[in-house]
C-alpha positions in Angstrom: 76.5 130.2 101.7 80.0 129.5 102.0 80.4 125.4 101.6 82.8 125.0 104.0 82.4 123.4 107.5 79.1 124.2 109.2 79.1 121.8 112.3 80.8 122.4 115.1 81.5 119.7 117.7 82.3 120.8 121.4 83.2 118.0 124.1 83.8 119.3 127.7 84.2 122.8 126.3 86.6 122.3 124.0 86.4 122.2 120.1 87.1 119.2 118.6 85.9 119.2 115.0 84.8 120.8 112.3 82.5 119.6 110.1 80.4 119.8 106.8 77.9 117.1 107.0 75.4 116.9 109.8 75.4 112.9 109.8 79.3 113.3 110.0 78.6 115.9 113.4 76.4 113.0 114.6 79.1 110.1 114.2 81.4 112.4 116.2 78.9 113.3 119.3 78.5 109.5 119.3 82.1 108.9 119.7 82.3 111.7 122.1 79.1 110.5 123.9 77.0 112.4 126.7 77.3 116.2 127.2 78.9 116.8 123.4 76.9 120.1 121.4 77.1 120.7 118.3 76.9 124.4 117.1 76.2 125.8 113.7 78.3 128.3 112.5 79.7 128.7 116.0 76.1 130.9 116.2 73.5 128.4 117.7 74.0 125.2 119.5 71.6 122.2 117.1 72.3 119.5 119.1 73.0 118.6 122.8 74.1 114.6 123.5 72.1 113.1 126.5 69.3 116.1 126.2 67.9 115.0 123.0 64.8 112.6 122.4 67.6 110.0 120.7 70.9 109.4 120.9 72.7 110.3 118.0 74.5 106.6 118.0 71.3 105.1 117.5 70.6 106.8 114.2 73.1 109.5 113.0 70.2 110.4 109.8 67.7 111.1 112.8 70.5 112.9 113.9 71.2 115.1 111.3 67.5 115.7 110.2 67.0 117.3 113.7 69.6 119.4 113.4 69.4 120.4 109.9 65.8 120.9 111.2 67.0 123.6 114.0 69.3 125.3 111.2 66.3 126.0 108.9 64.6 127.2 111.7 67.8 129.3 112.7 67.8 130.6 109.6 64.3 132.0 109.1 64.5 133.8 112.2 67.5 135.4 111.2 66.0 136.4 107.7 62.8 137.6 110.0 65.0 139.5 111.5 66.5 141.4 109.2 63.4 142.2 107.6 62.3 143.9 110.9 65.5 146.0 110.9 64.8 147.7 107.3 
């Protein structure tokens, strides 16, 4: 995989960064606060301000362990996926 920026961070529908560290995606949906997503890949949105369980303020490594979480998860379904379509 490409070790470029991963996270993208979308407040009020617009793009405002991208990242490559999931803690640094979490420091920015803090800033932006409630309502911010971030998406992986611009493919699947990982995180959602004011919908999660936490805030991503009050711990950005919770943070970014949930969303690294949702990309592995991402991930293997894509791989199941592909398997199906051989």
């Amino acid at each position: 995989m490409a070790r470029g920026t991963r996270y993208k961070v979308i407040s009020d529908g617009v793009h405002v960064a991208s990242l490559r560290y999931a803690e640094d995606a979490a420091a920015m949906v803090a800033l932006y606060g409630k309502g911010t997503r971030v998406r992986f890949l611009h493919d699947v949105t990982v995180w959602r301000e004011g919908k999660e369980e936490i805030e991503a303020g009050s711990s950005y490594d919770a943070a970014a362990a949930i969303m690294r979480e949702r990309v592995a998860e991402y991930l293997t379904r894509l791989k199941s996926r592909a398997g199906k379509d051989t």
